[in-house]
SERO-4910 file (N, C-alpha, C, O; in steps of 0.05 Angstrom, whole numbers):
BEGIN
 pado doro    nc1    nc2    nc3   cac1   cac2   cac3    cc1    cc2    cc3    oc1    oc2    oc3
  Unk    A   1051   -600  -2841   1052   -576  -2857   1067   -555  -2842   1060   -549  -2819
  Unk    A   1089   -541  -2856   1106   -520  -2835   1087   -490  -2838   1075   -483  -2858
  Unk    A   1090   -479  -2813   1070   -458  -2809   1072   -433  -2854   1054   -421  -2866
  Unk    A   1103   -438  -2863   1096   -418  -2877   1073   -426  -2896   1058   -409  -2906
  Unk    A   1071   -456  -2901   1058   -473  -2923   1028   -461  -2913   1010   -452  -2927
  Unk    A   1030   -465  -2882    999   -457  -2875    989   -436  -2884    969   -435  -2898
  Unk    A   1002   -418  -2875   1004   -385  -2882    993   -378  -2916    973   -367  -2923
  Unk    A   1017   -390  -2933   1006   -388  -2957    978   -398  -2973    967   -385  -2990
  Unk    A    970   -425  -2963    950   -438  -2961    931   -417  -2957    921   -405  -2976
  Unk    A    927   -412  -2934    905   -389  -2916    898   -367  -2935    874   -365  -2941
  Unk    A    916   -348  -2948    918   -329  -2958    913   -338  -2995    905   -321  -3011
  Unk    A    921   -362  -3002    904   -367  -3027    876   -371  -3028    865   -363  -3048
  Unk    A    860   -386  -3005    838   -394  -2998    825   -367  -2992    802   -363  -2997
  Unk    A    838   -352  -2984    827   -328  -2973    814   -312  -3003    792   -306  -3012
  Unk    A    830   -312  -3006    838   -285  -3037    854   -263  -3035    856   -243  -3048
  Unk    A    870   -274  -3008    894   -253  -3005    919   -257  -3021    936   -239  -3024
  Unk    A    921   -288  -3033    947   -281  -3057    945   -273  -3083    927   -256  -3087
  Unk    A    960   -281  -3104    960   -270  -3118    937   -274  -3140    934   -296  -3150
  Unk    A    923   -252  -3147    903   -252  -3168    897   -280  -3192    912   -276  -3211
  Unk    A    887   -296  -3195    886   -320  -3227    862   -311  -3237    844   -299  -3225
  Unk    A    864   -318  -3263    844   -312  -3281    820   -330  -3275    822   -353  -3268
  Unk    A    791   -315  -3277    768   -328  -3266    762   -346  -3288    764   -343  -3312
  Unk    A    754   -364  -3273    743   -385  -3303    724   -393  -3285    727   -408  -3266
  Unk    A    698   -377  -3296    668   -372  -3286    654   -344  -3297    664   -321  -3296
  Unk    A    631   -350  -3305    626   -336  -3325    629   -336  -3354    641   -353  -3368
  Unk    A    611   -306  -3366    621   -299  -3397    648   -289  -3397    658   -280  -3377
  Unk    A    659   -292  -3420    690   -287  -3426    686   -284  -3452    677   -304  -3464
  Unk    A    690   -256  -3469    695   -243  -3491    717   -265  -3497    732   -272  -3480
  Unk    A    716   -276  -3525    733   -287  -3549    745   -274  -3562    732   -269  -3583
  Unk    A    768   -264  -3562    772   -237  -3579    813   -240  -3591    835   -240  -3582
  Unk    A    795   -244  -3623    823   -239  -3642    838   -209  -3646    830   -186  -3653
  Unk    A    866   -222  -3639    880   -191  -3641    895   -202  -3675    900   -226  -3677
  Unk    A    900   -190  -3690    911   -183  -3717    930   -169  -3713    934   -151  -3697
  Unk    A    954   -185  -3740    980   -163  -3738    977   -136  -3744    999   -124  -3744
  Unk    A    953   -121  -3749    960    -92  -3751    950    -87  -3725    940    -65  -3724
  Unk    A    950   -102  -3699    935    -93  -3674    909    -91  -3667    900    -85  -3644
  Unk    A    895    -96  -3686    863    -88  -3679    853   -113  -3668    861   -135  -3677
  Unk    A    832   -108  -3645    815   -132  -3634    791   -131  -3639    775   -112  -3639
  Unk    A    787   -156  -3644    752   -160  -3660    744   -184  -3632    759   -200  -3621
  Unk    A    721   -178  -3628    709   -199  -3609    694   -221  -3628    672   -215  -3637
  Unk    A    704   -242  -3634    700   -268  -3648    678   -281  -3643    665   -295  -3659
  Unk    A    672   -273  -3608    658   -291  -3601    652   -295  -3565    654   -275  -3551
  Unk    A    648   -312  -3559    650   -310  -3525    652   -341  -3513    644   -358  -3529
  Unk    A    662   -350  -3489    673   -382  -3473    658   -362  -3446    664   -341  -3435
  Unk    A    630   -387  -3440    619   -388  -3418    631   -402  -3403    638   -424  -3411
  Unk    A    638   -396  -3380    656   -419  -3362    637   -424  -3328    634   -404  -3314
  Unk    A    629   -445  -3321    613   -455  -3301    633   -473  -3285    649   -486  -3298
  Unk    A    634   -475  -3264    652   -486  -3230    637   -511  -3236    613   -514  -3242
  Unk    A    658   -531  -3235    648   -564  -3236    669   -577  -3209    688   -568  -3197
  Unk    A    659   -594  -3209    675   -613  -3195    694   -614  -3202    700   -608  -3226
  Unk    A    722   -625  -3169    752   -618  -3183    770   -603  -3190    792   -607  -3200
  Unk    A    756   -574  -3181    775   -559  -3188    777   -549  -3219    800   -549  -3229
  Unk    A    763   -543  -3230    760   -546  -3258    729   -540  -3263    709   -549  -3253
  Unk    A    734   -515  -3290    706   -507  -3298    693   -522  -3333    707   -529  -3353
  Unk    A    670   -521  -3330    658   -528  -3365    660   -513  -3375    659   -492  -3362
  Unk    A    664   -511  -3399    660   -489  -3417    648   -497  -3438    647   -520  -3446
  Unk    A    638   -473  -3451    627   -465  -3482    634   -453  -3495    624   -431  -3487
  Unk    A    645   -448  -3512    650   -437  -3534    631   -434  -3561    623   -451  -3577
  Unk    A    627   -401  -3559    598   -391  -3583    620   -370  -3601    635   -353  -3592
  Unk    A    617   -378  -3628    625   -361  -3645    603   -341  -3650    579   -348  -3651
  Unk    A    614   -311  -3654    591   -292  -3663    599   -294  -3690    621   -293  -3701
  Unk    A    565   -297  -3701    561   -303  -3731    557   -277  -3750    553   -276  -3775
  Unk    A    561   -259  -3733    554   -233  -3746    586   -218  -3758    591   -205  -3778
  Unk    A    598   -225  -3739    629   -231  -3749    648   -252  -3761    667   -247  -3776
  Unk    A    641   -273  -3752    654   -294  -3764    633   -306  -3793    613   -321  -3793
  Unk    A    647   -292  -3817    633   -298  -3845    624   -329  -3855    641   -346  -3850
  Unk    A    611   -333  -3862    611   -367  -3880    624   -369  -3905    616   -356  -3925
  Unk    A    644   -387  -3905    655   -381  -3932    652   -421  -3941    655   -435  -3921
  Unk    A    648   -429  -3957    630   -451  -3968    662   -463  -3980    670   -455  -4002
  Unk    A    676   -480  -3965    697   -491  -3975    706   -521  -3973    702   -532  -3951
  Unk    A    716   -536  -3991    719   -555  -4000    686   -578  -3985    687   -594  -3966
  Unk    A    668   -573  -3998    646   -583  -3993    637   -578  -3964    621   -596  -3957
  Unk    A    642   -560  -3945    640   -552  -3914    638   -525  -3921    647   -510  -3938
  Unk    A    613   -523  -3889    605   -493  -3890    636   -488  -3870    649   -508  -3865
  Unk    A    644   -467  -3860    669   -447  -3839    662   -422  -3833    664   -401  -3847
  Unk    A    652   -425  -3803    663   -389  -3798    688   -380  -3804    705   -394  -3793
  Unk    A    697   -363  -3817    716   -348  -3822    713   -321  -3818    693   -307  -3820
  Unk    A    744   -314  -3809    755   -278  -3802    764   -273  -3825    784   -283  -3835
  Unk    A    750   -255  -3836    763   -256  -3867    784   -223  -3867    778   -202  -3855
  Unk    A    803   -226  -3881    825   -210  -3882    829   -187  -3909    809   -179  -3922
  Unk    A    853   -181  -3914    853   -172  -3943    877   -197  -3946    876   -215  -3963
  Unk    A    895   -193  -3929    925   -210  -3924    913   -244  -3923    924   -259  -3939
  Unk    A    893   -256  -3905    907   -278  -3899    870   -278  -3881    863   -260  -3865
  Unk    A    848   -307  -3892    830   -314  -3875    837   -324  -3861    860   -332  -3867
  Unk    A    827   -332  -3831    822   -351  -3813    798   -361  -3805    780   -347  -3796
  Unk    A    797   -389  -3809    769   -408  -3813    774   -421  -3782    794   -432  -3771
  Unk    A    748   -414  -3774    746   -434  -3745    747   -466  -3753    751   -469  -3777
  Unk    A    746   -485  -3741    740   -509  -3739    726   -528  -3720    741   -546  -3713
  Unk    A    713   -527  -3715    705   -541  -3689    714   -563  -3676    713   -583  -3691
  Unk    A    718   -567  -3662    728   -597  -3658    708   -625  -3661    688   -626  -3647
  Unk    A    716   -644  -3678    685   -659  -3689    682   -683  -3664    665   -698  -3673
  Unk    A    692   -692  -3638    690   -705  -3625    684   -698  -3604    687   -675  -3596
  Unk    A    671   -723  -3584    655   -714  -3565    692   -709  -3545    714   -716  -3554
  Unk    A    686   -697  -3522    711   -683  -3506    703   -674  -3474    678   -676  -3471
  Unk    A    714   -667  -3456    705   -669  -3428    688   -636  -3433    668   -630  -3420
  Unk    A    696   -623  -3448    701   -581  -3448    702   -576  -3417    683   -570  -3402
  Unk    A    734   -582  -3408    741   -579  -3375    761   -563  -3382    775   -570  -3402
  Unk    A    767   -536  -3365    793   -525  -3369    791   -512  -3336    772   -506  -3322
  Unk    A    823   -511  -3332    838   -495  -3309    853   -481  -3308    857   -469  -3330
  Unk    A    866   -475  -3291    896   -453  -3295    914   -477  -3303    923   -471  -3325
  Unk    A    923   -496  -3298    935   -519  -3307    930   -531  -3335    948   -536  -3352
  Unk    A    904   -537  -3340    885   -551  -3351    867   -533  -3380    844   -524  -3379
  Unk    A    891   -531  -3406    876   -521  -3422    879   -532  -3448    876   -519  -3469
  Unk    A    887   -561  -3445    888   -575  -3472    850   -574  -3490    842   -569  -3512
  Unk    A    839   -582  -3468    811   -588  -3482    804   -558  -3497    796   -560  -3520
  Unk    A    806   -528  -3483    796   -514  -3498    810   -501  -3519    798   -491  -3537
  Unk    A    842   -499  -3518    850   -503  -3541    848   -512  -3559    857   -502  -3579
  Unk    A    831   -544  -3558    822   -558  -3586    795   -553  -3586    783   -567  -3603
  Unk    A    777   -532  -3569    755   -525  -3591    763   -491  -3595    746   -474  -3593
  Unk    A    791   -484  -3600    790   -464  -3613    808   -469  -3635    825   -452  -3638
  Unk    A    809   -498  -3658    827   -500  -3672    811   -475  -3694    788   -465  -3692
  Unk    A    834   -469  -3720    829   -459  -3735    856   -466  -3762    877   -478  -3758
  Unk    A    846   -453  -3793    866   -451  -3806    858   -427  -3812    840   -411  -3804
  Unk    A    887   -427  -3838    889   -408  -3849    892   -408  -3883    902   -429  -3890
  Unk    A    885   -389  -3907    882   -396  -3928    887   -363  -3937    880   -344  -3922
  Unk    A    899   -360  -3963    905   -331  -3967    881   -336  -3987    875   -358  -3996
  Unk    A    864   -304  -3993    840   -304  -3995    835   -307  -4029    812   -309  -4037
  Unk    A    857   -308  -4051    862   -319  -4072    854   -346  -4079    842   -351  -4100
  Unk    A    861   -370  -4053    861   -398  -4053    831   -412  -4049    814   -406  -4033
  Unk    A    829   -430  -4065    820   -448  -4073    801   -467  -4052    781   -457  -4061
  Unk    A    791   -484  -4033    783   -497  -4014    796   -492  -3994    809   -470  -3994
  Unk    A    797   -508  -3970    799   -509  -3946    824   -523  -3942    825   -547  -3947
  Unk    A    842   -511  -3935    875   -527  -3923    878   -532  -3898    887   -514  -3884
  Unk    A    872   -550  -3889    865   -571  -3868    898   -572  -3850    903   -568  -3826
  Unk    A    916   -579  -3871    948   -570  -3872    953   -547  -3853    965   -552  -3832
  Unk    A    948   -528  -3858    952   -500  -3852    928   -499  -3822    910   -483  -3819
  Unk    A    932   -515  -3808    925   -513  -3780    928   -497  -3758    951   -490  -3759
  Unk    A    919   -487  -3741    925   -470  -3729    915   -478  -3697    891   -483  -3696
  Unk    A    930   -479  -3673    924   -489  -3647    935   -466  -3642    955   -458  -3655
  Unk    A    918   -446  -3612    928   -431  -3602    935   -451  -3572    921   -468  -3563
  Unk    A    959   -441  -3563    969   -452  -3533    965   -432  -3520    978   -413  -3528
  Unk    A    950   -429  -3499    936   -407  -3485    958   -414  -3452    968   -434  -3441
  Unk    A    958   -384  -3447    971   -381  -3421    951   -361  -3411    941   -342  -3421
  Unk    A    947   -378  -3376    932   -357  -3358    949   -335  -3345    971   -338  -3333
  Unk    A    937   -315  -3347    949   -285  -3334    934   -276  -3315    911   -287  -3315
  Unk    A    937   -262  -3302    913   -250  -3280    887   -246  -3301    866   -257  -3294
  Unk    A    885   -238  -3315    852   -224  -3327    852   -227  -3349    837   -214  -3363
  Unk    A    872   -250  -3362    865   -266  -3392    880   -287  -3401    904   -289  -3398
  Unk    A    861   -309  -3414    878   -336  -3424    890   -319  -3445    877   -298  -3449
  Unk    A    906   -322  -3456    934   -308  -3481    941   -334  -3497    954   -353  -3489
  Unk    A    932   -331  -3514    934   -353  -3540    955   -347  -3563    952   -329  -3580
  Unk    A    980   -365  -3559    999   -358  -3591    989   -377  -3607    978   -397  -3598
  Unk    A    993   -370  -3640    990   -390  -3657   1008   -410  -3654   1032   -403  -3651
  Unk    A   1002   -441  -3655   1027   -457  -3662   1010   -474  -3693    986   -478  -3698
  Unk    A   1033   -481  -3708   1026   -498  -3727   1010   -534  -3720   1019   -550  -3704
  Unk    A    991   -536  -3734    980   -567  -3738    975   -574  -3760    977   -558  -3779
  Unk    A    968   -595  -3762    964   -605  -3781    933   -614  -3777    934   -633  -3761
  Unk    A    908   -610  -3786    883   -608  -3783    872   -647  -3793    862   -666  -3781
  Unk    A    879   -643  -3815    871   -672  -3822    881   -694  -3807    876   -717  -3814
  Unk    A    897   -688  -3785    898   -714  -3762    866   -708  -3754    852   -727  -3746
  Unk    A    862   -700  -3755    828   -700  -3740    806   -714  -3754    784   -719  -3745
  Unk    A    818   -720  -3780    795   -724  -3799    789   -753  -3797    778   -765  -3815
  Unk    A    801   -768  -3765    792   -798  -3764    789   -793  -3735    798   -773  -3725
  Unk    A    772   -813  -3720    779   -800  -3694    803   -816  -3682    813   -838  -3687
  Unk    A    810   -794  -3660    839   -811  -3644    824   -836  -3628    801   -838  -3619
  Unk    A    849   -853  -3629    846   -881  -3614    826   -887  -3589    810   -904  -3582
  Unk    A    844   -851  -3576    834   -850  -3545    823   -824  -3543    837   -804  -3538
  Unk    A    798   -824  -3547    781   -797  -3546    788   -785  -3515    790   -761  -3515
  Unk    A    789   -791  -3501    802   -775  -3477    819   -761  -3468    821   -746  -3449
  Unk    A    839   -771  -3490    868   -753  -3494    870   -736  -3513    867   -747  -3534
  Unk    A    875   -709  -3516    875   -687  -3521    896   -696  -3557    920   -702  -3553
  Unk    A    889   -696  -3580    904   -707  -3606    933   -685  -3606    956   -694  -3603
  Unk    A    928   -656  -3609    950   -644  -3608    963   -640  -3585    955   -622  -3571
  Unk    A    986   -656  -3576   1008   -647  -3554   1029   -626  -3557   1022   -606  -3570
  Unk    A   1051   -626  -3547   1060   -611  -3545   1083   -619  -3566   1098   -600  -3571
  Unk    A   1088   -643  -3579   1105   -657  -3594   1093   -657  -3621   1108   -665  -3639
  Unk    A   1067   -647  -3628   1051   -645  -3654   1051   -621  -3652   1040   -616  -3674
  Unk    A   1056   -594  -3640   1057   -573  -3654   1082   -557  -3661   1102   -557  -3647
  Unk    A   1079   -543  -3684   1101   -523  -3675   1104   -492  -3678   1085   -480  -3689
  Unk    A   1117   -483  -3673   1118   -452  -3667   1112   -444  -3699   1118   -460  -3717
  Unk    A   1100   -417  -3704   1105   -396  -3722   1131   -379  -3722   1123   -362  -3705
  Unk    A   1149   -374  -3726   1156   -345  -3727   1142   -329  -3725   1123   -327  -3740
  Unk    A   1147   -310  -3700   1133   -285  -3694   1120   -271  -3712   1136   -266  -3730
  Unk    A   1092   -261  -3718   1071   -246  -3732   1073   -259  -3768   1067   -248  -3789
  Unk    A   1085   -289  -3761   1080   -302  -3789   1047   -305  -3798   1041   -307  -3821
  Unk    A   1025   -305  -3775   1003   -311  -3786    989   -284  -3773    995   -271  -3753
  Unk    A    969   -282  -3792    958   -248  -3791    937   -252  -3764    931   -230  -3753
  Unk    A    927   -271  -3755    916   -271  -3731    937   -284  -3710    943   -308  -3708
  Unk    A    947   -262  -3694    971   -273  -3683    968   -279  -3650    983   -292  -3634
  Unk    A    942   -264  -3648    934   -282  -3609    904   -285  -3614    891   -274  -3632
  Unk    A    898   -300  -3596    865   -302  -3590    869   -302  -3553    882   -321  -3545
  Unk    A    857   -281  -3531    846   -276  -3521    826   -282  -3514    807   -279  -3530
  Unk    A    820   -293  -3485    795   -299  -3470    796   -280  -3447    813   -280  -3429
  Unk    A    777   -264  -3448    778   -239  -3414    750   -226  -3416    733   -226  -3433
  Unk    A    751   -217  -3397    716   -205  -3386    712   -190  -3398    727   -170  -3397
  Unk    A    697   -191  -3413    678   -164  -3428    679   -133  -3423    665   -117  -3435
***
């Protein structure tokens, strides 16, 4: 190892480099909306496991997230004037392991859709995966498009994460009225 590798080493171990987001502890869940306002959705307990890598939980607050009774399924939903957003849970068993590297698993228990509040049942279609990036003092979630009803069998290989990076795709910027979801300290 050349002395600078050491150096750097020393000073991450330390907590002398640069700041990463803690994943340990409560962590506020919190939807930002295209007119800017943030609603706390909810909260992701995060606990130090083996590996380098923490468990998590994810609790929707029910006092905010409405029940709206659609296509024979109960859904928390963010309800809008523009445009709901219905949580989904993820219906298979899964590691709930996430890291600074490592955030396929809790992106799929924060799937969601979307349905304009006119419409009819639940559009499974109209999927919603946020791809979360760690920052010093918050995971930062964009919408990308899915397709929900791949879920409605389970995948082959329950250990592999169903939406990659080849099954989603981008929105156009502030196309969907919940346009980040946020994980950071209370």
């Amino acid at each position: 190892m050349t002395a600078l590798r050491a150096v750097a080493l020393s000073l991450l171990l330390s907590g002398g480099g640069a700041h990463a987001f803690d994943f340990n502890g409560e962590k506020a869940l919190i939807a930002v909306t295209k007119d800017g306002a943030r609603t706390k959705i909810g909260r992701v307990v995060f606990s130090p496991a083996a590996g380098g890598v923490s468990v998590f939980k994810v609790q929707m607050d029910h006092a905010v997230m409405r029940d709206h009774f659609l296509s024979m399924r109960e859904f928390k939903c963010l309800p809008a004037e523009q445009e709901i957003s219905c949580f989904v849970p993820y219906p298979y068993a899964q590691p709930g392991t996430a890291s600074a590297t490592r955030l396929a698993w809790l992106e799929h228990s924060l799937l969601f859709f979307y349905k304009q509040p006119k419409d009819f049942g639940a559009k499974l279609w109209n999927g919603i995966v946020f791809q979360f990036t760690a920052t010093p003092t918050a995971l930062v979630g964009v919408p990308q498009a899915v397709d929900l009803n791949r879920i409605g069998v389970p995948p082959d290989d329950l250990s592999v994460p169903p939406y990659g990076a080849t099954d989603r795709d981008p929105f156009t910027p502030g196309a969907r009225w919940l346009t980040e979801l946020r994980i950071e300290s209370p």
